[in-house]
Structures are given as structure tokens and as C-alpha cells.
N, C-alpha and C positions, 0 to 999 in steps of 0.2 A: 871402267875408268874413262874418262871424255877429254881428251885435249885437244884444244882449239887450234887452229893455224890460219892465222891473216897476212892476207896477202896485201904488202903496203909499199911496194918497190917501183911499181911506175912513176913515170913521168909526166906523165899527164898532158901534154903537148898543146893539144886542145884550149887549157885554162888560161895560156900561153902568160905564162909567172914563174918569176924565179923560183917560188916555196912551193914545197912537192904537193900534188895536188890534196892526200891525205890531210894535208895542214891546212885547210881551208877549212873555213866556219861554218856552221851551219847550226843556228839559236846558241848562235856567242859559243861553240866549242868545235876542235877541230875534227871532222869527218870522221878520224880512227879513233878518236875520243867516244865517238859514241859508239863504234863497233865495240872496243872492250869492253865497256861499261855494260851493253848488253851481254858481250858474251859472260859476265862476271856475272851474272844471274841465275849464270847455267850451272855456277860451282865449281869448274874444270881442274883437275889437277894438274893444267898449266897452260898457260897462255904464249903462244910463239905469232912472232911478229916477223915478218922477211920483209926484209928492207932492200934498196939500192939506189935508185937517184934519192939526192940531197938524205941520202942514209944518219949522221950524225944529226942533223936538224930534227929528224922524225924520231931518233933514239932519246933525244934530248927532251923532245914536247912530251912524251910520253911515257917517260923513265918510269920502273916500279918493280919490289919485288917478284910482284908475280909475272913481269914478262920477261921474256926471252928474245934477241933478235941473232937473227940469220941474214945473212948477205946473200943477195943474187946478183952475183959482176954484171953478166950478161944479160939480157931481156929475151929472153929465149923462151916466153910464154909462160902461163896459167899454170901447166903438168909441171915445166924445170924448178918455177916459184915453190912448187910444193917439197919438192926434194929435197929442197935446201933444208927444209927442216924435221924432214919426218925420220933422219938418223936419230932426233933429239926426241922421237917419242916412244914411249913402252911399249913395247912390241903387240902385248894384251891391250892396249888402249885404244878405242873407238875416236878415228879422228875426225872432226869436225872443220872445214875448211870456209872459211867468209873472205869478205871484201871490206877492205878499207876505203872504199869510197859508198858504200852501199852502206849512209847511217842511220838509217830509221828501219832494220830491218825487228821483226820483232822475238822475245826472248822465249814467248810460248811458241810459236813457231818452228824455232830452234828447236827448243827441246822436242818435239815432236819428230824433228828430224832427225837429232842423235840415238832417241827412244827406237828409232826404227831400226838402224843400222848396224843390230848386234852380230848380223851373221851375213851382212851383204851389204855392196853398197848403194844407198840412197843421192836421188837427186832432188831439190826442192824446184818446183814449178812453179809458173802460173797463167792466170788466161788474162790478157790484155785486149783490147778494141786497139789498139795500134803496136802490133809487135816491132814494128820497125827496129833494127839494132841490135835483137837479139837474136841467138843461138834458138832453134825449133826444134821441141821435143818430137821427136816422130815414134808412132805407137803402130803394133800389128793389129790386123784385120779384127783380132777378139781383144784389145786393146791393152797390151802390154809395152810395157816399152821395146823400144829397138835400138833409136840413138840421138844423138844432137846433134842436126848440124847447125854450123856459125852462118850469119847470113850472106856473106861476103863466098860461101861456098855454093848455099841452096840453089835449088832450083824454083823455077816460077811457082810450079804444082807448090812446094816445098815452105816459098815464102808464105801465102795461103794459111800454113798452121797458124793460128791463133793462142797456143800454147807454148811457153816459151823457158828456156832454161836458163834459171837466175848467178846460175856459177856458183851456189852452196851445195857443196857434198860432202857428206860423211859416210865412213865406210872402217871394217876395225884397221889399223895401222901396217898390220904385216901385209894385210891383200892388198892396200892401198898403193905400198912402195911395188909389189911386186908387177902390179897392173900397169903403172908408172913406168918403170923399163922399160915397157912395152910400147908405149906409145912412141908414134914417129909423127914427123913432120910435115908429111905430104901434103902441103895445103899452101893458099896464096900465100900467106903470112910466112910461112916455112917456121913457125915456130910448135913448140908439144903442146895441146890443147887440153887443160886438166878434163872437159868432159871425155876425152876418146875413152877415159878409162871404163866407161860407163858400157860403150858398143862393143869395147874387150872384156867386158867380164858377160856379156849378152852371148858373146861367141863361145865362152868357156861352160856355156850353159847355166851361169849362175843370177837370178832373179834382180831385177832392179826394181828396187821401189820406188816410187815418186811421189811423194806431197805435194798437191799444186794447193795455192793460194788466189781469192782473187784481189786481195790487198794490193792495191799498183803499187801506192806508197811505200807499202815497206821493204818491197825488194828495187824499190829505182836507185842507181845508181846515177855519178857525177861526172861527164864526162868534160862542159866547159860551164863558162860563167850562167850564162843562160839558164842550164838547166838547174847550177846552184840554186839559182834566185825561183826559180818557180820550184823548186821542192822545198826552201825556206818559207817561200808564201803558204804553201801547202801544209806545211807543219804548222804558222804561226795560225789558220783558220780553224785544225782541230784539237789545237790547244784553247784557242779562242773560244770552240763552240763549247769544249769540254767543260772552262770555267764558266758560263753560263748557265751549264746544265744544274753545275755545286752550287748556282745560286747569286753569283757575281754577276753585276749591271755594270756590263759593258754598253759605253755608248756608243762604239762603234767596234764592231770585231772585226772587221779590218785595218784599223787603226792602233793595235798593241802588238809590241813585239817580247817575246819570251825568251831572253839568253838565258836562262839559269831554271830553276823552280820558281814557283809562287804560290804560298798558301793560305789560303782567304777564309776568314769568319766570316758569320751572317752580316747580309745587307753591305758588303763591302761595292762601295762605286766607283768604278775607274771611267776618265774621260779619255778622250780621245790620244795617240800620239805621246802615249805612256812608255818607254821600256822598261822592262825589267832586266837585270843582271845581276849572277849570281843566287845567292838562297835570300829570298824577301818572304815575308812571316806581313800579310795584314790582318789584323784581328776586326773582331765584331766590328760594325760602323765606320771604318775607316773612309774617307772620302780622298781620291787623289785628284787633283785638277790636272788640266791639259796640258801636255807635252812635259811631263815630271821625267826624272831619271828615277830608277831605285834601284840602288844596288845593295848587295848582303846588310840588308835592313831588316829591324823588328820594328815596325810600328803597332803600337796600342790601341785597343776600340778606342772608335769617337773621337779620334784626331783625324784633321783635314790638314790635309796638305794643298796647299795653291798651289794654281798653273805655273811652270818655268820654273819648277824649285828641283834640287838636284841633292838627294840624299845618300850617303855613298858611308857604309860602314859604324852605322849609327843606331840606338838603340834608343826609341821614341816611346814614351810612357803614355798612359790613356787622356785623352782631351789636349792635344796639345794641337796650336798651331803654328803652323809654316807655310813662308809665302807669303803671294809670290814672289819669285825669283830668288829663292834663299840657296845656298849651298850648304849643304851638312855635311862632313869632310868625317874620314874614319877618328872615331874614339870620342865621336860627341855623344853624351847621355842626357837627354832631356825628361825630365821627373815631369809627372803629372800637371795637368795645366801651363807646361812653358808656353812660351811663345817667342817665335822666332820670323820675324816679317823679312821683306823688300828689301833686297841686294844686305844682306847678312850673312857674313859668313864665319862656322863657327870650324875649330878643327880641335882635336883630342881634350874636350873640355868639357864639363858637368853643368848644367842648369839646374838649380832646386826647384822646390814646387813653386808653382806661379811667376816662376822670375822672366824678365821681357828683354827682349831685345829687337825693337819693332821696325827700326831701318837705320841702314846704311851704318854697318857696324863689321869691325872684324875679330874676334875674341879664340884668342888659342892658346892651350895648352894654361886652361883656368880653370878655378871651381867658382862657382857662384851658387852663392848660397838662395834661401828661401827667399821669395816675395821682392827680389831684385829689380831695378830697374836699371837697363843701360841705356844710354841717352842716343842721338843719331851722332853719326862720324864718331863715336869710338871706337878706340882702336888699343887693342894690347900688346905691346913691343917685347915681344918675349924671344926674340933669338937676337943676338950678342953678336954675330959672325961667326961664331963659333959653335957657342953649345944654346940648348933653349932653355926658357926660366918660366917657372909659373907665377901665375897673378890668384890668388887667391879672396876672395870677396864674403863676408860672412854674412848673415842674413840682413833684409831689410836696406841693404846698401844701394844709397841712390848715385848715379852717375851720369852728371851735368852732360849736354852735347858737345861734340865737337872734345874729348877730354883723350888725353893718353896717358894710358898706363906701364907703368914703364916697369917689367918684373926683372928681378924677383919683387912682388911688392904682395903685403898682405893690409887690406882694408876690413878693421872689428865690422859688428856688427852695427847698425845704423847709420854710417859711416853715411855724408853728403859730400860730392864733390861736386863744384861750382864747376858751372860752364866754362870751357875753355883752357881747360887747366891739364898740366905736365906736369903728372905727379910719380914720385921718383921713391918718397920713402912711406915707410910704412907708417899707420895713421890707427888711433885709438878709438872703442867705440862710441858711438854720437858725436862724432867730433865731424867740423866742417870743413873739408881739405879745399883750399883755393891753392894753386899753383901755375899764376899767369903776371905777367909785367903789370905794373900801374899805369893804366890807361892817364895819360897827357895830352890836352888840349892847346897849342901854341898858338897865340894870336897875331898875327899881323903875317901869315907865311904865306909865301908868293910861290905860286904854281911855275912849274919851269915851263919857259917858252921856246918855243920851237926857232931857231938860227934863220929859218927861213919867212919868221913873222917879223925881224927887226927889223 
């Protein structure tokens, strides 16, 4: 049995931020977001989280049945972090210990590491070209391990190692607490260093395994802004290469960024200066233009979306246009052939097949029927101050420029409304709704003059 324990209780100093450093982002989700979610891969029969600065904030971001949190008052190191929760584990259970700021760590990896540790405990490694910062695996003469030191203890000879220990250990949960006990603080920091437990069970005569990796990326950790931002870049270049490889024409792979998933049919082209957010679904052909948003979207093959258009919670049917500069707001459905142009915005509202809305229009919380047209500057007045009303339009329904709809309002089918018009009641179908003053021509009227022309 495997349970996990993440250590999520620092402060992070360094990031120099109120929000605990675990709560920072990395491709739109926070840092211990992705440790779980990987270690949820592994199956664990329980996930425990040790909390302490900004503790309520991080219980909060990351609430769920299957975690457990533990308090560490004091910052008393790595080793103290672990004991706060290893009372909470089965005693038969193989504990498996990660980092909440360490989120690209990977879930084959893991398991490799837990698969090892039935009868001792494992350390995962790795070899880097600049160990700087890290703890150094030291091995004997026939090349076993021996121990870690931190670097802030090493020696010159010491710094030298090239092989480095990443702070993941697993080992079964009874030897783990009892190795635990054991360690003391003798060191700069004065605080229990989770690997000592590693060089006490080397003394006890008991086998340490090691996995090394030479993956940098998946065991770098976070320790301020900086190095956020260059392992964000790092993540968004092999997510980037990776959709290129499925087939996607990116026109610049340093130019898209990934908060969420994205899953792309054939021949899909993204421009430049794209993000993504959330789960976006592009099917066959889809075309985005430059600098688009997309967030928990399904777009359809063979709809292009124009540059500056911002789609956010919207479900886009095959051939459809948008753009530029359109907003698509959550609960908009656009059927087959819509079109949606320039500075348009639509919110929880239905287009039918081919219906238009080509500029400068705002339509929410409406259905529009088939083969629609909406004119430029219309606009649907559907909230009251109060509650909101729909505008229903049945097919074929043409809508003059410049017109407001005023809901609850249902317009039949063929329904023409004259430019300029404030329309209020509902109207029959093929009938012609005009709803504007009679334009009056006055003759002989005299422009006002200004007091200081008399």
C-alpha cells in the first residue's frame, strides 16, 4: 500500500509574496496542484499534505476528499515536516515523500521509486551540469551510497559531485518514523534534515537504493520568481515542441502559452501569442489567429477564429467564424456556419446555423434562430437590475443597426426590425417591427450662439 506525503509548509522567503509559495502558478495552476495530480497517478491509498505558513490559504486551494493536512507550527526542517504525518500512516504502508514546489516531477519516475522501497529506503537522484543548491549524493569506492550532504555543509572536494539528491524518498512507514527519531540537528541550519535518515540506515547496515534521473526539469524546484519564470518557459517550449510533433503548426513555439490541456485534430494552426486556459478541444482545421485567448472551449473543424478574439466557455460548431476582436463569454453555442465579427460580444446565448452577428453588437442570455442577421450597435437589454430575461429570435429574423432589444421579448420567425428602433413587445411572424420617434424637420431654427459672439 503507497501513501504519499507532501511537504507544503514553507514560506518561501525568497518569492518575497504574501501567498505561500506552493500557491503560485506554473501553466495557469498552483505548484502543489501539480504535485498531487501527479502523485494521483500513482493510486495512493492516501494523499497527506503538511501544511504551516499561510496553512488555511493552501487547505483551501486545494481541498478534496482524498487529502489529508497536517500542521508543522515550527520549521524545524525536512525530517520534523515528515512526522507530522507519518502517525496518519499504516504502519504496512510504503511511504512515498515529494515537494510542493518541485511540479513537473514525473509519475513514471515515482513509481519507480515507490516499486523500489518494499524492504528499504530509496532515494531519487540526479546528475545535473550545475548542481549548485543542492544536497550531494556521496557513494563508496564500489559505488554505493553512503550519504547526502546539504551544500551549505559540503566540502570543496564534496561540492565537485555532480550527482545530486532531489528530496524524494520513499521507504515502508514503520522504518521511516523510526530512522526519523533518530536524526538530529547538528548542522548550520540547526534544523532535522529528512535525507540524514538515509546515512542512519547506511549505519544500520541496511541498503540504500538510489534512482538517479537525468531529467533537470522534472525534479527542479522553486525557490523565487526567477526561477518560476524560467521553468514556466521550459515547460511551455515542451509542450510546444510536443504539439508540433501531434501535428499542430505552430507559427512560433515560443509564442503560446499552455494553462490547462489542449487537444488538436489534423492540420490545426495556431498564430502567434495564443494562450490557452483550462481544457480547449480544437478539432480538424481549426485556424486561431494571433494573440486569441481560449479558455474551456470546443471549437469545431474548419472554423477560424481572428486575431484578438477571446473565447471563454463556449461551444463552437464546424465552420464558423469569429473575429477579430470578438468576445465569447461562458454559455455561448454557436451552430454550424455562425459568425460572429469585430468588437461582438456574446454571453450565455445560442446562434443557429448561419446566423451573423458581424460587428459591434452585444447579445446575451438569447436564442437566435437559423439564418439571422443582427445589424451593427445591437444590443439586448436583458438584465432589469435585478434578475435577467431572455430575447428569443426565431429563424430568418432580420435586425436593423443600431436597434435594442429590450427582453423578455420573443421575435416569430421573419420578423424585420427597422434600423434604430427600441423594441419592447413581442412581434408576429413576417411582420415589420419599427420602434423609433418620427423624424421632424423644423424650418427656420436658429443654431444657439455663443454670449461671447453678441
Amino acid at each position: 500500500m503507497l501513501e504519499v506525503v507532501v511537504l507544503a509548509a514553507g514560506r518561501g522567503t525568497r518569492m518575497r509574496s504574501r501567498l505561500p509559495k506552493v500557491l503560485h502558478t506554473l501553466a495557469g495552476q498552483p505548484l502543489l496542484t501539480h504535485v498531487l495530480n501527479t502523485a494521483r497517478q500513482l493510486a495512493p491509498a492516501r494523499l497527506h499534505v503538511v501544511v504551516g505558513h499561510g496553512a488555511d490559504l493552501v487547505k483551501q486551494a486545494v481541498a478534496a476528499p482524498d487529502v489529508s493536512f497536517h500542521i508543522q507550527s515550527e520549521q524545524l526542517g525536512t525530517g520534523h515536516a515528515v512526522l507530522q504525518a507519518l502517525p496518519s500512516c499504516a504502519p504496512e504502508s510504503t511511504v512515498l515523500v515529494l515537494f510542493g514546489d518541485v511540479p513537473l516531477i514525473d509519475a513514471a519516475l515515482l513509481q519507480q521509486v515507490a516499486a523500489s522501497a518494499s524492504h528499504g529506503p530509496v532515494v531519487l537522484a540526479a546528475k545535473l551540469e550545475d548542481p549548485t543548491g543542492y544536497g550531494r549524493i556521496l557513494r563508496s569506492a564500489t559505488g554505493n551510497f553512503k550519504a547526502v550532504v546539504e551544500q551549505k555543509d559540503a566540502t570543496d572536494e564534496q561540492l565537485r559531485v555532480t550527482e545530486v539528491n532531489t528530496g524524494v524518498i520513499a521507504a515502508p512507514a514503520t522504518r521511516l518514523k523510526d530512522l526519523l527519531h533518530r536524526v538530529g540537528n547538528d548542522n548550520q541550519q540547526g534544523e532535522y534534515y529528512l535525507p540524514d535518515v538515509l546515512a542512519l540506515a547506511v549505519t544500520d547496515g541496511d541498503p540504500v537504493s538510489v534512482v538517479t534521473t537525468d531529467d533537470a526539469l522534472a525534479i527542479q524546484g522553486i525557490n523565487d520568481r526567477l526561477q518560476l519564470e524560467q521553468l514556466e518557459r521550459l515547460y511551455q517550449r515542451r509542450y510546444a515542441e510536443q504539439l508540433m510533433r501531434d501535428g499542430v503548426a505552430l507559427r512560433d513555439r515560443q509564442r503560446i502559452d499552455i494553462r490547462g490541456t489542449l487537444r488538436c485534430g489534423q492540420d490545426v494552426v495556431i498564430d502567434i501569442n495564443t494562450v490557452i486556459e483550462g481544457e480547449v478541444v480544437l478539432d480538424d482545421g481549426v485556424t486561431v489567429g494571433a494573440h486569441c485567448v481560449l479558455r474551456n472551449c470546443h471549437i469545431a473543424a474548419g472554423t477560424v477564429v481572428d486575431a484578438y478574439s477571446y473565447i471563454d466557455g463556449a461551444i463552437i460548431e464546424e465552420n464558423c467564424r469569429i473575429g477579430p476582436f470578438a468576445r465569447i463569454r461562458p454559455g455561448t453555442q454557436l451552430a454550424s456556419g455562425a459568425r460572429i465579427g469585430n468588437f461582438v460580444e456574446t454571453k450565455n446565448s445560442r446562434f443557429g446555423i448561419g446566423s451573423k452577428a458581424n460587428h459591434l453588437a452585444y447579445i446575451g442570455d438569447s436564442d437566435v434562430g437559423d439564418a439571422c442577421n443582427i445589424g451593427a450597435g445591437t444590443i439586448t437589454c436583458n438584465y432589469d437590475g435585478v434578475n435577467k430575461h431572455r430575447t428569443q429570435l426565431g429563424d430568418g429574423v432580420f435586425v436593423g443597426s443600431n436597434s435594442t432589444l429590450v427582453a423578455p421579448l420573443q421575435l416569430a420567425d421573419g420578423c424585420f426590425v427597422g434600423a434604430g428602433s427600441t423594441v419592447t413587445d413581442n412581434a408576429d411572424a413576417e411582420t415589420l417591427v419599427i420602434g423609433r420617434a418620427r423624424q421632424r424637420a423644423i424650418s427656420g431654427w436658429q443654431r444657439p450662439v455663443s454670449k461671447k459672439d453678441k
